[in-house]
C-alpha positions as CSV (number, residue, x, y, z in Angstrom):
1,X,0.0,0.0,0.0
2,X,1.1,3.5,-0.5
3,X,2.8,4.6,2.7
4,X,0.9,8.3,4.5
5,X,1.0,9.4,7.4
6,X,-1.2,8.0,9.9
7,X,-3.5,9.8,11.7
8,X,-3.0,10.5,16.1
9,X,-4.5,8.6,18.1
10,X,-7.9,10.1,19.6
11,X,-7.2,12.2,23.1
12,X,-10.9,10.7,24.3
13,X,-8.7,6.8,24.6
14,X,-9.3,5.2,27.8
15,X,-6.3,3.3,28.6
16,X,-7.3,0.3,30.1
17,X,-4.2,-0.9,32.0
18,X,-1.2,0.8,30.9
19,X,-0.4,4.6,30.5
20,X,-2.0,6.7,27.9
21,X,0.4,6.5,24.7
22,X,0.4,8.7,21.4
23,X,2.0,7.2,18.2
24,X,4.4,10.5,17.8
25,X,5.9,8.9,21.2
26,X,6.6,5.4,19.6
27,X,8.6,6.9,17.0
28,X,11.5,4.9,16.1
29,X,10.1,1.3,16.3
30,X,7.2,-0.7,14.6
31,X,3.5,-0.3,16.2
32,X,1.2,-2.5,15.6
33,X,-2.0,-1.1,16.2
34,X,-4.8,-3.7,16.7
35,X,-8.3,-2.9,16.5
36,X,-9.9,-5.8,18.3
37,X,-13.3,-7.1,20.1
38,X,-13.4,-9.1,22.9
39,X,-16.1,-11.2,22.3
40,X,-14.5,-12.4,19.1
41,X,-12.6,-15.8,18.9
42,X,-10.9,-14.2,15.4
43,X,-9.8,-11.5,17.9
44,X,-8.6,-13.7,20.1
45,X,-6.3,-15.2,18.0
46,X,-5.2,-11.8,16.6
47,X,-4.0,-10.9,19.7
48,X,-2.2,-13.6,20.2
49,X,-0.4,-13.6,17.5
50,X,0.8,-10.2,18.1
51,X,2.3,-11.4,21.5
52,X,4.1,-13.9,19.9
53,X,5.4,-11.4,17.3
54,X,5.9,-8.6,20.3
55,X,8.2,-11.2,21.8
56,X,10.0,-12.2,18.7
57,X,10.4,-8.3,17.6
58,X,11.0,-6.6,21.2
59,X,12.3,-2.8,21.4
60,X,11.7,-2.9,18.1
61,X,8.6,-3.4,17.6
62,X,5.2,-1.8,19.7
63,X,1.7,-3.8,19.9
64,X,-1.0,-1.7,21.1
65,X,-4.4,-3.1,21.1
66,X,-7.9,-0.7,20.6
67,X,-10.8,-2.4,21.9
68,X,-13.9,-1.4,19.9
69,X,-17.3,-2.7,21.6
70,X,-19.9,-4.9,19.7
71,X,-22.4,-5.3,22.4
72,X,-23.9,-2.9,25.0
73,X,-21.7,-4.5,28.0
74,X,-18.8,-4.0,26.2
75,X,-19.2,-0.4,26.7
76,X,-17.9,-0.4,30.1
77,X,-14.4,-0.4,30.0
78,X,-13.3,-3.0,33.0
79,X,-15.7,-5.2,31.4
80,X,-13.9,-4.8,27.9
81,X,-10.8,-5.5,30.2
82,X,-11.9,-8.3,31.6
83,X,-12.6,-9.8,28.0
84,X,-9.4,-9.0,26.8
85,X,-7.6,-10.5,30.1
86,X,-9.4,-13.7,29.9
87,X,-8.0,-14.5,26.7
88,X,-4.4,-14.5,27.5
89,X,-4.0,-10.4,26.2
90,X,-0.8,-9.0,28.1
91,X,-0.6,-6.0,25.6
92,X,-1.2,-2.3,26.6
93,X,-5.0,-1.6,25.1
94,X,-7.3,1.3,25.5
95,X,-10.9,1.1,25.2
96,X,-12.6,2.9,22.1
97,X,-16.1,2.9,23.3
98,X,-17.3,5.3,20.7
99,X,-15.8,4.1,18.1
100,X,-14.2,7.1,17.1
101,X,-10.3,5.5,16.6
102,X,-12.0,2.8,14.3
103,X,-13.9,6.1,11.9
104,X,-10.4,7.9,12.4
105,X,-8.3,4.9,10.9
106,X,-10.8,3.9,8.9
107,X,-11.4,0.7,9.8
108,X,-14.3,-1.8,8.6
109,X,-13.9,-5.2,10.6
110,X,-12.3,-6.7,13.4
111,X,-9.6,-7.7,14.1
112,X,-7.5,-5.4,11.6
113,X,-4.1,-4.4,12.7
114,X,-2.5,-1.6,10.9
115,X,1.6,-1.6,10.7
116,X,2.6,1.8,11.1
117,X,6.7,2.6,10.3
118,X,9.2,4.6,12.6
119,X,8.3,7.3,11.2
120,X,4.7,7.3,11.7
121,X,4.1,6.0,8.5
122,X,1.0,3.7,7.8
123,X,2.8,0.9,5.8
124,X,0.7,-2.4,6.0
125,X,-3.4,-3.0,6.7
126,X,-4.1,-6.7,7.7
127,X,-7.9,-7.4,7.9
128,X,-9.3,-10.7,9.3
129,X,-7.4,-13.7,9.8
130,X,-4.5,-13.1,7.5
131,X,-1.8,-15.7,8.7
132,X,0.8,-15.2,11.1
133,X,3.7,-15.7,8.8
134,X,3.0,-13.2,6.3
135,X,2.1,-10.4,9.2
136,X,5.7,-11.3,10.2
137,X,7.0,-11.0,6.7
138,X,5.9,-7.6,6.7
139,X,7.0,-6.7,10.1
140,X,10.6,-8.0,9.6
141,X,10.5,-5.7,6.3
142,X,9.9,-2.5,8.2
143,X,11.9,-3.1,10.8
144,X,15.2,-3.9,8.4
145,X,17.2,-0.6,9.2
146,X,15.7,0.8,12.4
147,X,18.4,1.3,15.6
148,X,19.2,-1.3,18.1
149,X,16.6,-0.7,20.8
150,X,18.0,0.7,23.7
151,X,18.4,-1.7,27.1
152,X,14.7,0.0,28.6
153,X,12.6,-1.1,25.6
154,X,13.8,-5.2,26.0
155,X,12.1,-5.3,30.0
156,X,8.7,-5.5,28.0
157,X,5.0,-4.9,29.4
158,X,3.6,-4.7,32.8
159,X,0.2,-4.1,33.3
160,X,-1.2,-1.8,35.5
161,X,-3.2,-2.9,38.2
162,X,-3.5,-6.3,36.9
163,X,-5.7,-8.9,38.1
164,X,-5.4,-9.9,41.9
165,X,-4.1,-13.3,42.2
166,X,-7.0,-15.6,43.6
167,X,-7.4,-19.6,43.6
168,X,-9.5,-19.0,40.2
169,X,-8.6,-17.6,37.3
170,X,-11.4,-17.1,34.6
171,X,-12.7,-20.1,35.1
172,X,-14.9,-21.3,32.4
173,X,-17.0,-24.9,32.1
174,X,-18.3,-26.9,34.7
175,X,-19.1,-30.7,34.9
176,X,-20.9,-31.4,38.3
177,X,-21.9,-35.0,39.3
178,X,-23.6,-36.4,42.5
179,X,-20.5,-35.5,44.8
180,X,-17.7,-33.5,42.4
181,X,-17.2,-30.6,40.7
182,X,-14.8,-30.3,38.1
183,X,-13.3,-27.2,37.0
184,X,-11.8,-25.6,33.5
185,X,-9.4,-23.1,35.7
186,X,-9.0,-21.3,32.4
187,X,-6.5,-18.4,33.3
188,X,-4.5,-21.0,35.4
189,X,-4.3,-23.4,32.4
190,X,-5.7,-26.5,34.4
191,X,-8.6,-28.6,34.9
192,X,-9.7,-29.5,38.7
193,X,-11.5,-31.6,40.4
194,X,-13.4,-30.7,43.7
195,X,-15.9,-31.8,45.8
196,X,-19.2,-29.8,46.8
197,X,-17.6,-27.8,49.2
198,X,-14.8,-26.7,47.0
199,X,-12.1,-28.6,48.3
200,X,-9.5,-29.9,45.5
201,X,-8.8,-33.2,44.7
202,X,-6.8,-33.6,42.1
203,X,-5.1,-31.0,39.6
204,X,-4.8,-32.0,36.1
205,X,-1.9,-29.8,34.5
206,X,1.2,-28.5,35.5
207,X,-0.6,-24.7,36.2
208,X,1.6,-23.1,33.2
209,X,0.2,-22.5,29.6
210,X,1.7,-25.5,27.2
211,X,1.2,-28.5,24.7
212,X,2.0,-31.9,26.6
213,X,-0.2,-35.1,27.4
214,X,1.6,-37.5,30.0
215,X,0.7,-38.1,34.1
216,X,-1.5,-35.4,35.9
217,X,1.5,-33.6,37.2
218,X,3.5,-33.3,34.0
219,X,0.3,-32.7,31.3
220,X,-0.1,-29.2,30.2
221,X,-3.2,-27.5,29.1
222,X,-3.7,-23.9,27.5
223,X,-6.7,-21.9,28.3
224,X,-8.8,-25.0,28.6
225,X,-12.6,-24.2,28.0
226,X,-15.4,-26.8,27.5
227,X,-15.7,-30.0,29.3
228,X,-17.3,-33.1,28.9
229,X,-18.2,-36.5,31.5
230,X,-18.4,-39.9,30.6
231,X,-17.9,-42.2,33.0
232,X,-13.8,-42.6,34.0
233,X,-13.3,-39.6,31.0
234,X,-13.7,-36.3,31.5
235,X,-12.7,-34.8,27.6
236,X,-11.4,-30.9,27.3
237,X,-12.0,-28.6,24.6
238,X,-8.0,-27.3,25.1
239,X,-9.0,-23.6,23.4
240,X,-5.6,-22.1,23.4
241,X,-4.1,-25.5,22.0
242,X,-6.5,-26.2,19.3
243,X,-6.9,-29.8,20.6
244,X,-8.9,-32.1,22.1
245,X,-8.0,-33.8,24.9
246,X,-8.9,-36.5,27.0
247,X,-8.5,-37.1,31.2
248,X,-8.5,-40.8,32.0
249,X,-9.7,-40.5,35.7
250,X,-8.9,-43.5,36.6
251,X,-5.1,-43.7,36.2
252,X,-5.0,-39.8,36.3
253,X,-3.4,-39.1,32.6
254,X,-4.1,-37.1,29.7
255,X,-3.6,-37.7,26.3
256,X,-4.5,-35.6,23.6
257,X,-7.1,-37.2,20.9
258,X,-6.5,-34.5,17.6
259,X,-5.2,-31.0,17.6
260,X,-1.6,-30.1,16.6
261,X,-1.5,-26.7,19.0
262,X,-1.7,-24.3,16.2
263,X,-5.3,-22.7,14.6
264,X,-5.8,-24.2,11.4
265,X,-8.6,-25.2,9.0
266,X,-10.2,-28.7,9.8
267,X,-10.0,-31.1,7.4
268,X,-12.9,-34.1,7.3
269,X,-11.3,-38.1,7.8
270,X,-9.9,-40.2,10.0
271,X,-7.2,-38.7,12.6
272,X,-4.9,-41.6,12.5
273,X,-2.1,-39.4,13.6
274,X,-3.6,-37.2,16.2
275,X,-1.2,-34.2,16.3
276,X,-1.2,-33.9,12.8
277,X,-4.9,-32.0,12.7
278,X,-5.8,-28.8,12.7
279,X,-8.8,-27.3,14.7
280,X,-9.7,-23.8,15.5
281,X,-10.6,-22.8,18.9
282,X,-12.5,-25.5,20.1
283,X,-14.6,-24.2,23.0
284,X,-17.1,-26.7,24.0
285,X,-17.9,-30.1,23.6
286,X,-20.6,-32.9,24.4
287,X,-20.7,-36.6,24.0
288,X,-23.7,-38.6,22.2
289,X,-24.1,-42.2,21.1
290,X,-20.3,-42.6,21.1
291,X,-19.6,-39.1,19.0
292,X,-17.6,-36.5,20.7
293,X,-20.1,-32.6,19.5
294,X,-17.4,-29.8,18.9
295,X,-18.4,-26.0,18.8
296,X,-15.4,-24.2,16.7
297,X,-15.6,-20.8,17.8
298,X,-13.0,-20.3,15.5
299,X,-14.4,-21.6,12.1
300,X,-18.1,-21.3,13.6
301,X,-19.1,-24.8,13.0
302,X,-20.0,-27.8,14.7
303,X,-17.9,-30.7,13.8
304,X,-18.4,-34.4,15.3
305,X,-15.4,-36.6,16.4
306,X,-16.0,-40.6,16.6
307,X,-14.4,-42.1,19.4
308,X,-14.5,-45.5,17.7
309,X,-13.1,-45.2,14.2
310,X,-11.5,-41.6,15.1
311,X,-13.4,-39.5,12.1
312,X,-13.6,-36.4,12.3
313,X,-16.7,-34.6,10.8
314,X,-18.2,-31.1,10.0
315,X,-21.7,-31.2,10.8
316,X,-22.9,-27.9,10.4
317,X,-21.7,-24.3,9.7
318,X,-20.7,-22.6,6.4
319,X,-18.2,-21.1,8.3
320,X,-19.6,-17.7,8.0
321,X,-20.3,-15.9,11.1
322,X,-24.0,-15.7,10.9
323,X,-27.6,-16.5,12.8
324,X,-28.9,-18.5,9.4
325,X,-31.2,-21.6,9.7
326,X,-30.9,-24.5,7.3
327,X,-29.3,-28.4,6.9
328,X,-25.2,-28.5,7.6
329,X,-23.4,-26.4,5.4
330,X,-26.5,-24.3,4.8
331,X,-27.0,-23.4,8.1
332,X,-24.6,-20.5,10.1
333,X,-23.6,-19.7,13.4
334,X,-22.4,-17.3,15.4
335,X,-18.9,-18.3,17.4
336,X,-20.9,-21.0,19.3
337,X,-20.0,-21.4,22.7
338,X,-21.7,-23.6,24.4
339,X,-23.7,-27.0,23.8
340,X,-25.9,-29.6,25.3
341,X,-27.7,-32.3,24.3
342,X,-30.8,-34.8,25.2
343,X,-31.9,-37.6,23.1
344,X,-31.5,-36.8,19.1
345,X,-31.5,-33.0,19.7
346,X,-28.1,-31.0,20.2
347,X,-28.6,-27.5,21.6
348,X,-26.1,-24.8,20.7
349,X,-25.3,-21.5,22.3
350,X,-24.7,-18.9,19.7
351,X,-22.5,-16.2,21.8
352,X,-22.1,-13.4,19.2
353,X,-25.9,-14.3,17.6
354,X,-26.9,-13.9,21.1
355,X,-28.7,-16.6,20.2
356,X,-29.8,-20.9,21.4
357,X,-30.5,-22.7,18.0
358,X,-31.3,-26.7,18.2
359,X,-29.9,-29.4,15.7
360,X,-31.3,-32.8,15.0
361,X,-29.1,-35.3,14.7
362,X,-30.4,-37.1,12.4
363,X,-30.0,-34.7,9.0
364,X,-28.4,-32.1,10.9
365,X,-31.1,-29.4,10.8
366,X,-30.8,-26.3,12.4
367,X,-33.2,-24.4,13.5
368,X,-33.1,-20.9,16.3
369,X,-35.4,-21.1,19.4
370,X,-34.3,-17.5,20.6
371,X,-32.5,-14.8,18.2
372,X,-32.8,-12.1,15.4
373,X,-29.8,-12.1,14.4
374,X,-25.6,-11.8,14.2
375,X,-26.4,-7.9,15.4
376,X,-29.6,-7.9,17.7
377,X,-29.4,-8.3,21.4
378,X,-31.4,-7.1,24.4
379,X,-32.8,-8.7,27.5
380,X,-36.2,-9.3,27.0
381,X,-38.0,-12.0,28.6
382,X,-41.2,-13.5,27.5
383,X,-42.3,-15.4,23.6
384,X,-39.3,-16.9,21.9
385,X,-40.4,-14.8,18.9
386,X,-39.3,-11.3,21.3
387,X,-37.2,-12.5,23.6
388,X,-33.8,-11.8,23.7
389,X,-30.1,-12.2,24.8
390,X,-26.6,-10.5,25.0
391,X,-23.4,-12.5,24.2
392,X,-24.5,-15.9,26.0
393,X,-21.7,-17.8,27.1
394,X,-23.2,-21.3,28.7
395,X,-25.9,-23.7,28.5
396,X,-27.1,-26.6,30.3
397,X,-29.8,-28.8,31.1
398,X,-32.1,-30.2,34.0
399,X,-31.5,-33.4,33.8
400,X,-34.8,-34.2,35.6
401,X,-37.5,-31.2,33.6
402,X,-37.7,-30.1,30.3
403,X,-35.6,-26.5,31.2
404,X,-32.6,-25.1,29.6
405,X,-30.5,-22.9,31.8
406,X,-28.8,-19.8,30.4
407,X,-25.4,-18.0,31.3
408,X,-26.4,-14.9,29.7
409,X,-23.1,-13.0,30.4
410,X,-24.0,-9.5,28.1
411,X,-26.6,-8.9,30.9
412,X,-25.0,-10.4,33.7
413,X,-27.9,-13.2,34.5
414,X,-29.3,-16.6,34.6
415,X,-32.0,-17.0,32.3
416,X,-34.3,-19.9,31.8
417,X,-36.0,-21.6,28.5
418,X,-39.2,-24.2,28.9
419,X,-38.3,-26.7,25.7
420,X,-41.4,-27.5,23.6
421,X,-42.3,-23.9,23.1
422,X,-41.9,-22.5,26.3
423,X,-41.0,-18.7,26.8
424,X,-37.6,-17.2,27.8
425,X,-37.7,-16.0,31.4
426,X,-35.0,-14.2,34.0
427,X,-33.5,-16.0,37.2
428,X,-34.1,-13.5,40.3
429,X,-30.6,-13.3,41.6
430,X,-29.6,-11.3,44.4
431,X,-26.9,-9.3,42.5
432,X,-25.8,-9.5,39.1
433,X,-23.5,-11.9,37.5
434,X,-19.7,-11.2,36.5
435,X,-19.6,-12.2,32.7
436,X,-21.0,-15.9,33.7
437,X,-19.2,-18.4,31.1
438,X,-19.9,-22.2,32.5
439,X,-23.0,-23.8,33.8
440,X,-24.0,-27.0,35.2
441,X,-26.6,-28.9,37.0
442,X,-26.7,-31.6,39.3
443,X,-27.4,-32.2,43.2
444,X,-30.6,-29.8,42.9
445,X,-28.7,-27.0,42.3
446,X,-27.4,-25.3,39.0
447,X,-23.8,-24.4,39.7
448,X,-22.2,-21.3,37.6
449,X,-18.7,-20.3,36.9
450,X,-18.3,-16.2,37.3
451,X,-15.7,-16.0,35.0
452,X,-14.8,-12.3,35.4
453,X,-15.0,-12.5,39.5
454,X,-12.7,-15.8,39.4
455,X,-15.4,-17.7,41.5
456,X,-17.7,-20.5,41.5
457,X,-21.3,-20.0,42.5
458,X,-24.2,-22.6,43.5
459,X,-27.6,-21.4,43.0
460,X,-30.3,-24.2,45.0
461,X,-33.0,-24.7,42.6
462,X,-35.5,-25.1,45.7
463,X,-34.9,-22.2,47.9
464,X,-33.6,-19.7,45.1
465,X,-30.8,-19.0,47.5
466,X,-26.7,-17.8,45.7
467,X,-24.2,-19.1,47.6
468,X,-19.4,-18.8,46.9
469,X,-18.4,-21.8,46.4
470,X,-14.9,-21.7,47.8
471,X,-12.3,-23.0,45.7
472,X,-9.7,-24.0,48.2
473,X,-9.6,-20.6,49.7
């Protein structure tokens, strides 16, 4: 592209956890500038590429992330924080909650990460999910020339006033049985298990963010996410790994079932060599009949993996990022988040559609029980033609009534859906949740990971009483 000067950056910037910044002050070295939305897996990814690169490149180079908001939640800035934190970002961002950075740069979608030269020269535009490799080719290009940085620029980032260190951190899925509760410690890279009263059992993971199967103590997970129960295995959608991975409880060891730790495009067949395929952000999963149900938030698709002849299948999606009914490849989602499933039906939470569609197993019809679409959201209650959610993170189901439960994290609540037609309805909770991102119910109670607040919650079903549950505190 032709290289002009790019504009300042907007005085009205709300730094979220590093000091305000200009671009005339990063003259010298590279800035990345990252326009970015929490609530998107592409994002996600974008970001962490740019750590990698921030690393690779340092005093050289300058990442600095804008956060621009999609939904109404996102316009408070510790909540566009929190977002950003719970997917690994240690870059210095600022919130643009009025979009005025993303008019000024001109920018259309997220992410896009403009490379600006030391001389405050816009030189590079990459929109979408343009691979890692050629944003580094470019990078190394510009920065071919520019002065050894000097001995303060190689300390790197700190944040400020980052996150106080607690038991939890972002926790995400839950899987509660009769007497355990097991725990996708997301921040801490580790899955637990715990009894009722919060005590830990066992750890599964070392605590630090890698790629390795092996005994409880020496495995490694990376942002794990979804979890799933069946009998003596407990299987992990491993997000920041791009894997899916398996927990034999009985001899305490994880092994790792397909996913070669890098995002990738899937490809359809038989993983006879499990670290040789690609997924992209796997971020829930549930077991039917033998079949493993993955929801890609990074290819926005549901894919099926056979435990017995180890195929792996897409089952529906297009891949575009839309709220569109229809029969596999017709149909759409929405970054789905969350799944569940009774019988022949598979129930999908669409976070970005701010949306719960079904699909039937057999033909793999989808259909949407509650959403307008990719950019409506609200809080109604009431008909599943009105109703509506914000950025829903969770579902799960009684196992003993016909009621879906609802971590509807835009609006910070529990939300209810009668199946067969029933209307959409609101939990009264004593305080409002903290950007609630697992659910699950068992023991007469329905038990809810608040992501953002670190903790683990058990609402009784009976009494309507919300009680901490504390994670060996």
């Amino acid at each position: 592209m032709n290289a002009t000067l790019a504009p300042e950056l907007p005085r009205a910037l709300h730094w979220l956890n590093a000091p305000a910044t200009t671009l005339h002050e990063q003259r010298g070295r590279i800035v990345a500038l990252a326009f970015v939305n929490g609530a998107s897996a592409w994002c996600a990814q974008r970001l962490n590429d740019l750590a990698t690169l921030q690393a690779r490149y340092l005093g050289r180079m300058q990442a600095l992330v804008i956060h621009v908001p999609r939904f109404d939640s996102e316009r408070d800035p510790q909540r566009a924080l929190k977002r950003l934190r719970r997917h690994g970002n240690v870059l210095p961002a600022a919130h643009d909650g009025d979009w005025v950075a993303w008019q000024r740069f001109g920018v259309e979608s997220w992410p896009t990460v403009l490379l600006i030269d030391g001389e405050g020269r816009l030189r590079h535009r990459a929109v979408g999910t343009e691979g890692l490799a050629e944003l580094e080719r470019q990078l190394a290009t510009l920065c071919d020339g520019l002065h050894a940085p000097l001995e303060d620029d190689l300390r790197g980032f700190r944040e400020t006033q980052p996150e106080p260190r607690m038991p939890l951190s972002f926790p995400t899925s839950l899987v509660a049985t009769p007497d355990r509760l097991f725990v996708a410690d997301s921040g801490h890279h580790r899955v637990l298990e715990c009894n009722h009263q919060g005590r830990v059992i066992r750890q599964f993971g070392m605590g630090t963010a890698d790629f390795a199967d092996g005994e409880l103590n020496h495995a490694a997970f990376r942002r794990p996410h979804g979890l799933a129960l069946v009998r003596d295995s407990l299987y992990v959608a491993d997000t920041g790994n791009h894997a899916l991975r398996r927990i034999n409880l009985a001899t305490s060891t994880v092994d790792t079932l397909c996913g070669n730790g890098r995002a990738g495009e899937p490809v359809e067949g038989v993983a006879s060599v499990p670290r040789n395929v690609a997924l992209n952000q796997p971020q829930a999963l549930v077991v039917n009949n033998n079949l493993i149900y993955l929801a890609m938030a990074g290819d926005n698709r549901i894919w099926s993996y056979d435990l017995g002849t180890r195929e792996l299948l897409s089952r529906a999606g297009s891949g575009q990022l839309d709220v569109r009914d229809g029969s596999g490849p017709m149909a759409a989602f929405a970054q789905p988040a969350g799944l569940a499933t009774v019988l022949q039906t598979l129930y999908v939470c669409d976070a970005v559609g701010s949306a719960v569609r079904s699909m039937q197993l057999r033909g793999d019809t989808v259909q949407t029980l509650v959403g307008q679409g990719a950019w409506t959201f609200g809080n109604d209650d009431g008909p599943r033609e009105t109703a509506r959610l914000q950025h829903p993170q969770a579902i799960a189901l009684s196992p003993d009534a016909p009621v879906m439960w609802i971590a509807d994290s835009g609006n910070g609540s529990l939300r209810t859906l009668r199946l067969g037609g029933g209307d959409l309805t609101t939990v009264a909770l004593p305080r409002p949740l903290q950007g609630p991102a697992g659910l699950s119910v068992a023991a007469g109670a329905v038990w809810i990971a608040e992501t953002d607040a670190h903790a683990v919650l058990r609402y009784d079903i009976a009494t309507g009483a919300l009680s901490h549950v504390p994670i060996d505190e």
